[in-house]
Residue, then its C-alpha position, 0 to 999 in steps of 0.5 A: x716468895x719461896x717456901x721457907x719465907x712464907x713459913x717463917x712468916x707464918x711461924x714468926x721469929x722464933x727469937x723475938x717470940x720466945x722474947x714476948x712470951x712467958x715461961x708456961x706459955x713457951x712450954x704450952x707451945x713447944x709441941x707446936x714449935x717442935x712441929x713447925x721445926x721439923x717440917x722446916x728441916x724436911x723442906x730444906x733438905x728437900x729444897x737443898x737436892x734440887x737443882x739450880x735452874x728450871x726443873x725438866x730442862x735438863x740443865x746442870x746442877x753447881x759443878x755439873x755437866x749439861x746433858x747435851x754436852x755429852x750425848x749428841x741429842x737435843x730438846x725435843x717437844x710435841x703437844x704433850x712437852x719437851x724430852x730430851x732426844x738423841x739420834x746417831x747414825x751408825x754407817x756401814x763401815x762401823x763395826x760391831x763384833x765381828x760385823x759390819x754394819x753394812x753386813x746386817x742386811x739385808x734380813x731374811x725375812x723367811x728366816x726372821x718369819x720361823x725365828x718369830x713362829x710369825x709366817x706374817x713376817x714373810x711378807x715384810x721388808x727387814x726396813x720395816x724393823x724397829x729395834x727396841x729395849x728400855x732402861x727402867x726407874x726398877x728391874x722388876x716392872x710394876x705401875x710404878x715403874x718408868x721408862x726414862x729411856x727408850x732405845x729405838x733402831x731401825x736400818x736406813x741405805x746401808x747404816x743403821x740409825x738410833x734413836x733414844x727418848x729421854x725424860x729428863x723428869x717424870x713430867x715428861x714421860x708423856x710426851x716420849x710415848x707420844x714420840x713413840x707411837x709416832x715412830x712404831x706408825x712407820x714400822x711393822x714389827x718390833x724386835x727385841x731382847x727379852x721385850x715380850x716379858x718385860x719392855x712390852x710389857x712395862x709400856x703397855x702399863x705406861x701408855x694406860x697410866x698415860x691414858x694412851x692407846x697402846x700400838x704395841x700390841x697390834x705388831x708382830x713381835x721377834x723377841x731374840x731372848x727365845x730364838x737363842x735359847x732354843x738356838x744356843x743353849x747346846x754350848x751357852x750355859x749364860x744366854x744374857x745380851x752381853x754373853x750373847x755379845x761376846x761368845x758369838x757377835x765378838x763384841x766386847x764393852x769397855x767401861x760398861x755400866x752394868x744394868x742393875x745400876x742403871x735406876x739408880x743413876x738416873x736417881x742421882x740425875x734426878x737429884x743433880x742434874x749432871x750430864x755425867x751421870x746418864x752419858x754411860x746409860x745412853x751409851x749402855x742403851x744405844x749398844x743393846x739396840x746395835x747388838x739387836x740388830x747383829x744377833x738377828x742377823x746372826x741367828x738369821x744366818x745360823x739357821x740358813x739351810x743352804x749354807x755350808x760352814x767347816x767351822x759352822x758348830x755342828x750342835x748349831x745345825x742340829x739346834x736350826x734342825x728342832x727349830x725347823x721340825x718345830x715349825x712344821x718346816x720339813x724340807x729345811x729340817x730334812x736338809x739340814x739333818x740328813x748330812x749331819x748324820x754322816x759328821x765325824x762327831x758321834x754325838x751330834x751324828x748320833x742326835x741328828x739320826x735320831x731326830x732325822x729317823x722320828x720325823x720319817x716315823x711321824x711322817x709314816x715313812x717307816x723304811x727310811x726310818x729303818x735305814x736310818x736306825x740301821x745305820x746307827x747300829x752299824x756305827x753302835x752296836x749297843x745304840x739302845x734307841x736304835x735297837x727298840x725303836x727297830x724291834x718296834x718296827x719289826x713287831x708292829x709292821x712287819x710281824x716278824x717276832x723272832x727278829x723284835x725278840x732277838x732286838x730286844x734281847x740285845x737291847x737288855x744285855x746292853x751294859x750302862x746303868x739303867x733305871x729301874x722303869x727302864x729295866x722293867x719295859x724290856x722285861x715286859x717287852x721281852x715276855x710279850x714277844x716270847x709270848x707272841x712268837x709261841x703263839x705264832x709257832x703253835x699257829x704254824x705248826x698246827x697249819x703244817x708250816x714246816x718252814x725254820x723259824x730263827x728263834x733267839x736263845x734266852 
């Protein structure tokens, strides 16, 4: 007996009651009436949004489409239920971007290590990958937020497979994280696109609301979103995944559906049941997990030391530069600064001497450090962090005052604006090293020193 029946039962014939009762007696109930009416309109509105058929089989609402009519996938169950699963194979030939599939791997899981700051991940093959991003019930997380699909990648022979868990209701949201702690125990480590502050995350809330262990925190985890920042912001104001995709993978989505509608496509599913609305999403989901695997091998690339690109951007060099010199990588840095400070563009052989010449400072290895502000000099005269950083060197290490004060002195005619601390650390520097040097000419000259001393003019 549905619903409705069993409250009109209860309720009676409104016609055939107000038939039987008198004029004070309909008006003593009305409020009573008024209620039971408008719960009966609550309960068919709610009753008119449910689809036809079983709840949570995924089957079309009136005038819809099935689900696996349109995405190549089909009810999967464990000891928890059923989901929805789609699985596809990408083979080496595919394209995405300018890549080939068959030219995402082998990973170089050295590169990978410094990518993740994780010298674990040397020690692993780029097959023990898994690729990972999620489409939310809400963008900004939150316990009450779901992961109705979980995107999952991972490289097989030359081809990559994808692998995408459905919960086709919120009964269902137990049984895909079962599937997934299956999966994550035949991986070693996750990569993802900003997972760490947000997938990673929003499942660890999910597995515990689940009242199930959580196997995501015990992997080591590259989350790309950082390796491009450090990696790309030189040239790339928008470092989104899509961006991403089109300024260095060369991938362009036709027909996407932008993420921010995403939670409430999956509403409406809830709602009709119809195929139509989540083919987009699987779609949407399914590329983010094949452009995970293209940036990192992408960026695995752009930070190779030993190879040699004309149309290699020299910002990108001097950007895998800082991020080896980051991870205490010297030799990488060295290599890769040490001909960029010889390019022909002044900006970027300007940056890479700078960055080359603190290193060997740092390193205490001040001659070649010398060598290195010398040289800009001779590219710039008026290059105002050469010329301190030498007069630094002069007046600390080598004693010779005269040579710091005729820097220094070069440095504060140097035109260009400067701010006003920065005019008054030359002032100071200046009357420090005026007094060190009389100092150092009255020792002298009280010794019987006779030799010339080049003194600047003031």
């Amino acid at each position: 007996m549905s619903v409705l029946n069993r409250l009109q039962r209860l309720t009676g014939d409104k016609e055939t009651r107000q038939g039987k009762e008198s004029e004070g007696d309909r008006q003593g109930e009305s409020p009573r009436a008024d209620e039971i009416r408008a719960l009966r309109e609550r309960i068919e509105t709610v009753l008119a949004r449910r689809p036809e058929g079983i709840r949570g089989t995924g089957a079309a609402g009136r005038g819809g489409v099935p689900l696996a009519d349109l995405v190549p996938g089909e009810e999967t169950s464990n000891e928890a239920g059923a989901f929805f699963c789609a699985s596809r194979l990408a083979g080496g030939a595919t394209r995405h971007g300018r890549f080939c599939v068959r030219d995402l791997a082998p990973l170089d899981m050295g590169r990978i290590a410094v990518l993740a700051n994780d010298p674990l991940l040397q020690g692993f093959d780029y097959r023990d990958a898994l690729f990972f991003d999620t489409e939310t019930t809400g963008l900004a997380g939150g316990t009450g937020t779901v992961a109705f699909l979980i995107g999952l990648g991972w490289f097989a022979g030359d081809g990559f497979v994808t692998r995408q868990l459905f919960a086709r209701d919120y009964a269902e949201e137990r049984a895909t994280l079962l599937d997934l702690i299956s999966l994550l125990g035949e991986r070693r480590f996750l990569v993802s696109f900003n997972g760490k502050a947000f997938d990673a995350n929003l499942l660890a809330s999910r597995f515990i609301m689940n009242r199930l262990h959580n196997p995501l925190a015990a992997l080591p985890h590259l989350d790309l979103l950082h390796c491009a920042r450090r990696l790309l912001s030189h040239r790339l104001a928008d470092r989104r995944l899509g961006a991403l995709e089109a300024a260095v993978l060369g991938f362009e989505r036709e027909g996407d559906i932008p993420g921010s509608e995403i939670p409430q496509r999956y509403f409406d599913w809830l709602r009709r049941r119809d195929g139509r609305l989540m083919a987009d999403v699987f779609e949407h989901n399914r590329l983010d997990i094949l452009s995970l695997a293209a940036l990192a091998a992408h960026l695995t690339e752009l930070i190779d030391p030993e190879r040699e690109d004309s149309s290699r951007h020299p910002g990108d060099r001097l950007a895998a530069a800082r991020l080896f010199l980051a991870r205490n990588r010297h030799d990488e840095a060295v290599h890769l600064l040490d001909p960029l400070c010889r390019c022909s563009l002044p900006d970027a052989a300007r940056e890479a001497a700078r960055e080359l010449s603190l290193h060997h400072k740092r390193s205490g290895r001040w001659t070649d450090a010398a060598a290195v502000w010398e040289e800009m000099l001779r590219r710039d005269p008026r290059d105002l962090f050469a010329l301190l950083e030498l007069a630094k060197w002069h007046e600390h290490h080598r004693r010779d005052f005269a040579q710091a004060l005729a820097l220094t002195q070069r440095a504060c005619a140097c035109p260009g604006p400067l701010s006003s601390e920065e005019r008054a650390g030359f002032h100071r520097r200046r009357q420090r090293l005026e007094r060190k040097l009389a100092a150092f000419l009255a020792g002298r000259e009280s010794s019987g020193d006779s030799r010339p001393v080049d003194i600047p003019s003031k």
